[in-house]
N, C-alpha and C positions, 0 to 999 in steps of 0.2 A: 384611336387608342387601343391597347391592346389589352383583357381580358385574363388575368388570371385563374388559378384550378379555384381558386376563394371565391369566386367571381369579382373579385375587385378589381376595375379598372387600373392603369398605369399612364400615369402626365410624364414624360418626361423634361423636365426644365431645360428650355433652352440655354446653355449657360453663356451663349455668347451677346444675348438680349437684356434688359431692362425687364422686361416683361415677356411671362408667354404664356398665349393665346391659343384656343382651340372651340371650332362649333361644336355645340352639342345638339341633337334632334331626336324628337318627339313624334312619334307617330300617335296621331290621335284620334285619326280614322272619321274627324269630320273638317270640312272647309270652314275658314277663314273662324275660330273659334280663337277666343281671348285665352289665353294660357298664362298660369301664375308659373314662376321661377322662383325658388330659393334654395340657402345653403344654410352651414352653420360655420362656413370660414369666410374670412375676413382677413382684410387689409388697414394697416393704416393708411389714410388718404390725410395728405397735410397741403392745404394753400393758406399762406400768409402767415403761419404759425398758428392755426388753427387745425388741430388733428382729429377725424373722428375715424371710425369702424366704415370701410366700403367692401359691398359685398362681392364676392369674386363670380357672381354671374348677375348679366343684366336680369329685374326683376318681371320682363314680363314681355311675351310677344303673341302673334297670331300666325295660326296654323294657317297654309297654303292650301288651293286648290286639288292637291293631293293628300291633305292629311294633315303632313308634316308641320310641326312647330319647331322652331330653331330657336336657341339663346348662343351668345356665345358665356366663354369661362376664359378669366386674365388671373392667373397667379404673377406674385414675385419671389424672390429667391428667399424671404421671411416665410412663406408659404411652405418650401420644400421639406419634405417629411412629415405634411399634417397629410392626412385622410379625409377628405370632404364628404359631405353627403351631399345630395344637389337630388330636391323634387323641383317635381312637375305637375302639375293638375288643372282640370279646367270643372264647373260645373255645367251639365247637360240642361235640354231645354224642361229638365222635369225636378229641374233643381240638385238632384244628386252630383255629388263631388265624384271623379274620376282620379285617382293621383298614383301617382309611380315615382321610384328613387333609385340612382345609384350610387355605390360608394365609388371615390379617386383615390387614390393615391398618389399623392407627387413626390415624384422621385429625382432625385441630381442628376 
């Protein structure tokens, strides 16, 4: 994704897809560490005629041998034009919270 002078990241929607997808990563500077993921954007997710709120990045992974923690982020075309926020954070072996955020922007 590419970086604005706002520092606001830029999605831009695949428009010939159902959905688009992009990894996100986390350098967190220790191995194999539980990392929380959230947002405050949302999808509707409907099976059976049952619809609730799903959230547009998976909730949770672990950092690699190198550091790095990855989630991925799935908008749909209801998505385009909001501005996500998307943390990351994990707690250290001394109990303190670590966490970071960026903002998205999806664009058409």
């Amino acid at each position: 994704m590419e970086r604005d002078s706002k520092g606001f990241y830029r999605l831009d929607f695949d428009n010939g897809s159902l959905q688009t997808f992009i990894q996100i990563r986390a350098n967190i500077g220790k191995d194999y560490e539980y990392v929380g993921w959230a947002t405050d954007t949302f999808f509707d997710g409907c099976t059976w005629g049952y619809c609730e709120d799903v959230s547009i990045v998976n909730g949770a992974s672990y950092s690699d041998e190198d550091g790095y923690a990855y989630t991925m982020l799935g908008v749909y075309p209801s998505n385009i034009g909001d501005t996500a926020t998307v943390w990351c954070g994990y707690y250290d072996d001394f109990g303190k919270q670590w966490k970071e955020s960026m903002r998205i922007i999806i664009d058409e």
